[in-house]
N, C-alpha and C positions, 0 to 999 in steps of 0.2 A: 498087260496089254490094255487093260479097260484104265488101269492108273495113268498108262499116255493120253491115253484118250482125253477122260477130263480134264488133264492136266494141257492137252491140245485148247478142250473146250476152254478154259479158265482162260488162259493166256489170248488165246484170240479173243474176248468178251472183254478183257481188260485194256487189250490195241485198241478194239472201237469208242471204247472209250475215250480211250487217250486221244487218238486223233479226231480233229477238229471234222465238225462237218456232219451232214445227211450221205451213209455209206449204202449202198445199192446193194450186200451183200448177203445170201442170204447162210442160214444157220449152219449147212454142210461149209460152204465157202470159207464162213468163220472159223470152222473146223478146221479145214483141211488146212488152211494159212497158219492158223495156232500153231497144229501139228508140224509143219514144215519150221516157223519160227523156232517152235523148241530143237528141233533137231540144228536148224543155224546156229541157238544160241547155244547148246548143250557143248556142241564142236566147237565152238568158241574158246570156250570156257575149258573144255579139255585139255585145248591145244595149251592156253594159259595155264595151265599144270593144279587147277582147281579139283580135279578129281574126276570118275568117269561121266560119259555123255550122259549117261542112265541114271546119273545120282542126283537128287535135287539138292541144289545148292542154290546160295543167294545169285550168284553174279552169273550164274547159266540162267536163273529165273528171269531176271534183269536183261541181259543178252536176247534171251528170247521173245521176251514182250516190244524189245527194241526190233528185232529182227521182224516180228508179227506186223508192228506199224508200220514198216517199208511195204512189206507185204503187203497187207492192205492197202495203202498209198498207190503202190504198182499196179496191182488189180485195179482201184478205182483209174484209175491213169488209162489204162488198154480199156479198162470198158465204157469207158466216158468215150475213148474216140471211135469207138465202131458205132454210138449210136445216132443217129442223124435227128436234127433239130428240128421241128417244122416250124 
């Protein structure tokens, strides 16, 4: 459990990177997005007959950091439009 965890933390830390930009997001956020990323990209990779969701492997790794940066992306997306400009 604490191995997803990091493994959440790593992967969302590596999306903000990746994607371009000043992200509004703060460290749970990173988290939780990470954490969901890997579980997208894990089923991914499953379903792709790579091995289980739980196992780290390259292309679930890969999958997941891909999956993280939409995610982030989407988040910044809805929360950029609820804020009003003055």
């Amino acid at each position: 459990m604490i191995g997803f965890l990091v493994a959440g933390l790593v992967i969302g830390a590596l999306a903000r990177l990746i994607k371009p930009g000043k992200q509004n997001l703060s460290i749970l956020a990173t988290l939780g997005l990470g954490l969901v990323g890997s579980l997208i990209g894990g089923t991914i990779a499953w379903l792709l007959g790579t091995g289980s969701i739980w196992e780290l492997n390259i292309l679930g790794f890969v999958l997941a950091v891909v999956a993280a940066v939409l995610l982030i992306g989407t988040a910044e997306g809805m929360s950029g439009r609820n804020r009003t400009h003055v």
